[in-house]
N, C-alpha and C positions, 0 to 999 in steps of 0.2 A: 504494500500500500504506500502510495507517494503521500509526503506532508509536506503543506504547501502555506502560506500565510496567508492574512486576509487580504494583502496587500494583491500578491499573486493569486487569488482566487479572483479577488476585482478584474484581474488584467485577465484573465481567464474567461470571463463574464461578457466582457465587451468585444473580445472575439469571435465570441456565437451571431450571425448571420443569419439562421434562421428558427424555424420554432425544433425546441430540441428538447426529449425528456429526460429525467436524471431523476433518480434515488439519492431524495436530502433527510438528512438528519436534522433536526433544527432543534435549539434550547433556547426557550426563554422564560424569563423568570414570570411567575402566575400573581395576576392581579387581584390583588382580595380586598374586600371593604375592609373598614378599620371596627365595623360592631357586626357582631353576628343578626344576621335577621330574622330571629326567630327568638331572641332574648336581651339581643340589644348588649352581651357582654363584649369586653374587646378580643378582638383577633389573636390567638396563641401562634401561628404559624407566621414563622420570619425566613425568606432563603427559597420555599419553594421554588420548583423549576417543571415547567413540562417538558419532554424531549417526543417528540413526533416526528415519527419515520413519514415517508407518504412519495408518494410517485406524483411530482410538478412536470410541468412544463416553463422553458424561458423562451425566449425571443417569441413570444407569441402579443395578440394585443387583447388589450380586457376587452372593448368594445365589438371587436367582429365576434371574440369567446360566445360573449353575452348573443349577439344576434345569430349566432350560427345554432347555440340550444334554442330562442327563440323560434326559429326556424324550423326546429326538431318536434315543437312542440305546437307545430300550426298558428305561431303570433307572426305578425309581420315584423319586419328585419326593422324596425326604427328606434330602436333605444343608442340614445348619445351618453357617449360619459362625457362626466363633469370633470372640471377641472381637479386635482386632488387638492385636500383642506390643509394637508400638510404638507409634503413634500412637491418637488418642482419633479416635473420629469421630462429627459434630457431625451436629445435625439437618440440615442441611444435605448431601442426597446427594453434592453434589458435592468435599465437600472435609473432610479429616481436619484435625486438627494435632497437634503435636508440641513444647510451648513455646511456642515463639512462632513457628514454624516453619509455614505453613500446603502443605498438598499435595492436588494434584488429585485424585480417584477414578475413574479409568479403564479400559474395558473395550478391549483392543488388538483390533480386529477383524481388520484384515490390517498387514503391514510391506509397504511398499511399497519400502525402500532404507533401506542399512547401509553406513555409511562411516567408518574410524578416522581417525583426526587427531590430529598430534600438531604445534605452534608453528605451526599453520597452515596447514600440509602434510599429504595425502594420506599414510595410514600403510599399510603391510602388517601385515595382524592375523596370518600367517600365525609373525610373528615375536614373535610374542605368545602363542601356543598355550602352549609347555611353562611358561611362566609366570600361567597363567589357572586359578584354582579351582576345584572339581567342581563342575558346575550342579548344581540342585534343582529338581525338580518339584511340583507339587502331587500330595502322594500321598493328600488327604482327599475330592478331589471324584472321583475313582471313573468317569473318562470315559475315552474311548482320544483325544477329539479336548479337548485341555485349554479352558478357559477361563482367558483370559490378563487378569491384573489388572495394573496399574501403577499410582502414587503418584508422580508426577513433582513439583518440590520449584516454588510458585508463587509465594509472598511471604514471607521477604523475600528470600532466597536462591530462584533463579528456573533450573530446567532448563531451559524451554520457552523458542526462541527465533523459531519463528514457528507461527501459527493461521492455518486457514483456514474459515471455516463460514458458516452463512445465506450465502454469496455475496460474503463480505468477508476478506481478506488483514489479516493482522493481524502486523506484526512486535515483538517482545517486547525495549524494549531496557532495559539494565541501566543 
């Protein structure tokens, strides 16, 4: 397995030309309320992490994504995306930034494994529930089978901690 930094993962990133799939590993740390919602006590859990295997797609665009399931699902092809509320995104399909912050553009095709961690240790997320905030969906693209986007964080600050694509293992180290 090749290790490569997030620096050389970035330059890695903008070489892809067109839509390309890879097996990513991704970590980041799990966002929890600060009181539990069902008693109102504060939060016990400091350090969580989720690590999510999943089969993405990059160089692909959100917009045709969205209107080609559209498409699948009998809606006509006219949903426009919006500008993003946070980051810029650069000619470059594969990657937005933010500052100086650069992030992947990813289309999630399937998860293949969903694991918490927490100091290194196997977590139950089950004890995480009443302290986890209301998801959100995408309520502009108008499908029943969503189209899943992610922005995983690549240089300097790095989610991804391993690639696998064209036939090559790729570990991401910090």
């Amino acid at each position: 397995m090749q290790r490569i930094t997030p620096a050389e993962l970035l330059n890695r990133f903008r070489e892809v030309k067109q839509a390309t799939i890879l097996t990513v590993v991704m970590s980041t740390e799990v966002k929890l309320l600060k009181k539990s919602k069902k008693d109102g006590r504060p939060c016990p859990y400091v350090g969580v992490r989720k690590r999510t295997t999943c089969q993405a797609m990059i160089g692909t665009n959100y917009e045709n994504g969205v209107n080609n399931r559209r498409e699948k699902e009998g809606l006509k092809r006219d949903f426009e995306a919006e500008e993003h509320s946070w980051a810029t995104h650069t000619d470059d399909p594969v990657i937005s930034v933010k500052g100086d912050q650069y992030y992947a553009n990813m289309r999630i095709r399937k998860t293949l494994d969903v694991q918490y961690v927490c100091d290194g240790k196997k977590f139950d997320r089950e004890l995480l529930r009443e302290f986890e905030p209301k998801k959100s969906t995408s309520s502009r693209q108008g499908v029943k089978d969503e189209v899943i986007w992610r922005m995983p964080k690549v240089y300097p600050a790095c989610s991804i901690e391993k690639i696998k694509y064209s036939g090559e293992e790729i570990e991401v180290v910090l």
